[in-house]
N, C-alpha and C positions, 0 to 999 in steps of 0.2 A: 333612663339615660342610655345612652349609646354605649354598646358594649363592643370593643375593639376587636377584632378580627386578627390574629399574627399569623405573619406569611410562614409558609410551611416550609420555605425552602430558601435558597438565594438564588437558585435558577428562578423561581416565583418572582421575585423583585425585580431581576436581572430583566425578567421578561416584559415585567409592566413596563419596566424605564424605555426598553424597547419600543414598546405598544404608543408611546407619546407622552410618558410622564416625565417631565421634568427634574432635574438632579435636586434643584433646591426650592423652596416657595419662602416666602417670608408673608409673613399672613398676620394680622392684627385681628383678634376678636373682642370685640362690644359686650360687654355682658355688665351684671349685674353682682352685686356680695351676695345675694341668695343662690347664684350658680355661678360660683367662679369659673374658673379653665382649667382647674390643676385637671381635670378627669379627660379633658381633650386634650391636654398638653402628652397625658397618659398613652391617650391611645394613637397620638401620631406615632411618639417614640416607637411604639409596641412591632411598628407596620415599616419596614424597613423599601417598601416599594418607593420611597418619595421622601427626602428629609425635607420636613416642613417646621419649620423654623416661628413658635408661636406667643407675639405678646400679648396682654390683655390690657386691657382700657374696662374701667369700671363707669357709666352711664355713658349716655350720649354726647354730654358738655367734653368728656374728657377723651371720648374718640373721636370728635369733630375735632381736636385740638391736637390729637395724634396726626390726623390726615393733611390737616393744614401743615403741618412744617417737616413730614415723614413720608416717606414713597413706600406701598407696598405693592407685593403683587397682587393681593385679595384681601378684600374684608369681611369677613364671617360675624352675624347678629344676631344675636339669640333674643327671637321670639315672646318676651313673657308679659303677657297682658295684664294694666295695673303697674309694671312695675318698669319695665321698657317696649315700647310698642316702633318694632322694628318696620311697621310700614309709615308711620312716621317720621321716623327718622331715616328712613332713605330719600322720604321726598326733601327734606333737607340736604341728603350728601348729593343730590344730583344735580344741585344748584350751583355747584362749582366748585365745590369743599377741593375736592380732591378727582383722580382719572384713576381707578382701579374696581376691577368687579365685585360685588356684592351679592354671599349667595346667605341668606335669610335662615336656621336653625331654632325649631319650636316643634312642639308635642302633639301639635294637630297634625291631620293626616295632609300630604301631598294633594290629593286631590281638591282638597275644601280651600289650601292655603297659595297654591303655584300661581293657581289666576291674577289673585290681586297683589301677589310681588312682584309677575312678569311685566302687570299694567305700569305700577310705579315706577318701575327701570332694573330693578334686581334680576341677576342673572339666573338666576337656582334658589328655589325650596327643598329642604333637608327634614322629615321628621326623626328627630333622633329615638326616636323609640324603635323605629324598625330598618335603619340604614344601620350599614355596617361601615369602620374604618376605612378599607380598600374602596367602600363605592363614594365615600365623601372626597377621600383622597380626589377620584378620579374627575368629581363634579365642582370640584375650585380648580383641579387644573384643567379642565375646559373649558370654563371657564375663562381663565387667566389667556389663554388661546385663542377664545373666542375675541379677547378684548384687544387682545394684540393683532387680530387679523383687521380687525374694524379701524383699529387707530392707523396699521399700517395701509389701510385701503383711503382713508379716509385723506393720508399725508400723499399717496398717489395722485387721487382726484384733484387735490389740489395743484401737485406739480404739472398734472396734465391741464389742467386751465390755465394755468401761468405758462407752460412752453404753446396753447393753441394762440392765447392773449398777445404774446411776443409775436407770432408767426404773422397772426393779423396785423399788427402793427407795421411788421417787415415789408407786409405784401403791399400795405397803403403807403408806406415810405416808399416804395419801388413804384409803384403805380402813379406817387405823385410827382417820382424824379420824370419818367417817362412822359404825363403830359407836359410837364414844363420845358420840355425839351423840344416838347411840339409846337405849345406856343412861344417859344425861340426860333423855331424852324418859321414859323407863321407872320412873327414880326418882322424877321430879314427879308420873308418875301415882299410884305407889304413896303417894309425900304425902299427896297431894290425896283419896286416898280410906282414908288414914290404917289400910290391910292389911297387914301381911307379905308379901313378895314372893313364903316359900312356899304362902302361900293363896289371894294371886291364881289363882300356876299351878306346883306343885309343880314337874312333868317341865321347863318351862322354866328353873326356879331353878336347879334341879340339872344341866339343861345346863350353862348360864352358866359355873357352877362349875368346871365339867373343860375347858371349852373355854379359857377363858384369854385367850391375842389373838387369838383367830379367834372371827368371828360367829357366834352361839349359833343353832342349827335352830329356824328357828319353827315353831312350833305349828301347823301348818298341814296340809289331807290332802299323802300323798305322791303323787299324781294331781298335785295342782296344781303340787308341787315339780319336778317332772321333766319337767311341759308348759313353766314358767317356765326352764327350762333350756335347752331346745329352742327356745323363743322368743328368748333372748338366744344362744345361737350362730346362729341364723339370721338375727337382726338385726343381730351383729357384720360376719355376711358381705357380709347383701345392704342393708342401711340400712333404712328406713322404708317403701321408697317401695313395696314388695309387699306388706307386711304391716299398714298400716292395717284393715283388715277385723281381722285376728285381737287387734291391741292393742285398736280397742273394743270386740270381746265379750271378752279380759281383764276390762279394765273392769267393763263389764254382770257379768261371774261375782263380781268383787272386793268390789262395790258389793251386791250378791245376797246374799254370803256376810256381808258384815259387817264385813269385813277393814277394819282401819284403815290411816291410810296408814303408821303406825310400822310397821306387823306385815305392810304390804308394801313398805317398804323394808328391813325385816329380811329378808324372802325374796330381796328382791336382793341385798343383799351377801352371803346366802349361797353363793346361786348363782354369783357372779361372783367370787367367793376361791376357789371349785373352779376355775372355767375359768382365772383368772391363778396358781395351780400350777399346771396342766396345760400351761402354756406350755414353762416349765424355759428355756432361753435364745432365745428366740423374744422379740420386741418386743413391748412390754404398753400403747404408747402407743394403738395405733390401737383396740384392744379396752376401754379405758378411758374411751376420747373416746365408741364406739358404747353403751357401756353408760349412759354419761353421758345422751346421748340419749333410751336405753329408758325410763331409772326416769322423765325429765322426760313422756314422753308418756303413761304411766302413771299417774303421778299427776294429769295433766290430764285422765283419761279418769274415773279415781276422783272426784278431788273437782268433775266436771260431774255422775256418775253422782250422788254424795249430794246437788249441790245438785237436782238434778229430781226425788227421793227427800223433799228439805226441804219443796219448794213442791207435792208433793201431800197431803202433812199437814196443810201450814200453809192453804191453799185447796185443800180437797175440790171434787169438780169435781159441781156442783147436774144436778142430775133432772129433764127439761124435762115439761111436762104436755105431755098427748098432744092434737092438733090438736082444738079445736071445745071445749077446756077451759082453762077460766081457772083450775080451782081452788074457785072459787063453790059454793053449793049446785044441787044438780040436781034439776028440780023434776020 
């Protein structure tokens, strides 16, 4: 049996507790009437590094029945073949019994036993014939450590799916206010010039049509669709501050070509519902705030481009006479 180790000092304890041992464990051991716990109860008290706080459960029935309605921090199983066969019964606590680590206590050596307790889900093999108190101590509260890092990682991952899940949501609620706004913009035009939608623009109507809730391809060349592409992931990464030059000759081409601003905010949402599926679980907040950005310096670039487009219409710019002429007749 395992013969108890006592700390030589209280700076000794003082310094474990330091090192990462915990102030208190509460700890249930599984055992059998042929090896009770009074001898482990013995040698926790003995080691002042860690009070460890220890009940016992006599067979398996009745410490399945401890874990079902009791919380510990660890469960300690002693090993004894024929009489309790503790890799046995871990494969039954793993099934849901209970959420606390399991570190396994028997007479054979570490090396022949760790393998097939680690396979089954137990956290630590103990030969009580040559472990000492202080190193048991140390390997249920690493245990105990280890299982709180896992559970706390694991409540992470979750909240980080749920806040990416929400984000994605966000971004297709906002991406679906935005086309319908478009085709709001699209219907008053067709009103107001009292057409059919498919004689406006056939290929567009009939897009509309099969596309459904995703923004319909504008009518646009695909040169531009794919440089507008390029533009928005390059301004997702690097922001504004490099690519001012190429947003005003946007501009300049947008304003050239005729494009309204419906029909280039339509290329942007198209463009930017490719890039937020290509995410897949990737964060959509930071790519929605930069794209937010684009279309705004975009359409500042557009409607500066048509107003200097208004005012050469509207004031043609006059014809100066050539020096030593007034315009007068010339005699």
């Amino acid at each position: 049996m395992m013969t108890p180790v006592l700390t030589r000092s209280g700076a000794t304890a003082a310094a474990a507790f330091d090192a990462g041992l915990p102030d208190r464990m509460r700890v249930l051991y599984i055992t059998t009437t042929q090896r009770t716990g009074d001898w482990l109860a013995k040698a926790f008290a003995a080691d002042s590094a860690s009070r460890v706080v220890l009940e016992e459960a006599v067979g398996s029935m009745a410490g399945l029945a401890r874990l079902r309605d009791e919380i510990f921090d660890a469960v300690l199983v002693s090993h004894q073949p024929g009489e309790l066969d503790a890799l046995e019964l871990i494969e039954g606590y793993r099934t849901g019994v209970a959420d606390a680590p399991i570190v396994v206590l028997g007479t054979e050596s570490e090396q022949e036993m760790s393998v097939f307790c680690y396979e089954l889900g137990a956290d630590a093999y103990v030969c009580i014939n040559t472990a000492t108190t202080r190193n048991l101590i140390w390997v249920v509260a690493r245990a105990v450590q280890r299982h709180r890092l896992l559970r706390d990682n694991a409540r992470l991952q979750q909240a980080q799916q749920r806040r990416l899940q929400q984000e994605h949501e966000e971004a297709n609620q906002l991406l679906g206010q935005q086309r319908a706004m478009i085709e709001d913009l699209e219907l008053l035009q067709q009103r107001s010039s009292a057409v059919p939608a498919e004689k406006l623009c056939p290929r567009r109507a009939k897009r509309g049509k099969a596309a459904g809730a995703t923004c319909r391809r504008p009518d646009l060349p695909d040169e531009l669709i794919a440089h507008y592409r390029e533009l928005l992931r390059t301004y997702v990464i690097m922001g504004s501050g490099n690519l001012a030059c190429e947003l005003n000759q946007l501009g300049e081409l947008l304003t050239g070509a005729g494009v309204s601003p419906r029909e280039t905010m339509q290329l942007h949402l198209y463009v930017l519902e490719e890039l937020v599926q290509g995410l897949g679980a990737r964060s959509t907040r930071h790519v929605m705030t930069r794209a937010d950005l684009l279309v705004l310096e975009i359409m500042i670039h557009l409607g500066e481009g048509y107003r200097a487009r208004y005012r050469e219409r509207a004031e043609p710019s006059l014809q100066k006479h050539l020096p030593g002429f007034d315009g007068g007749n010339v005699s």
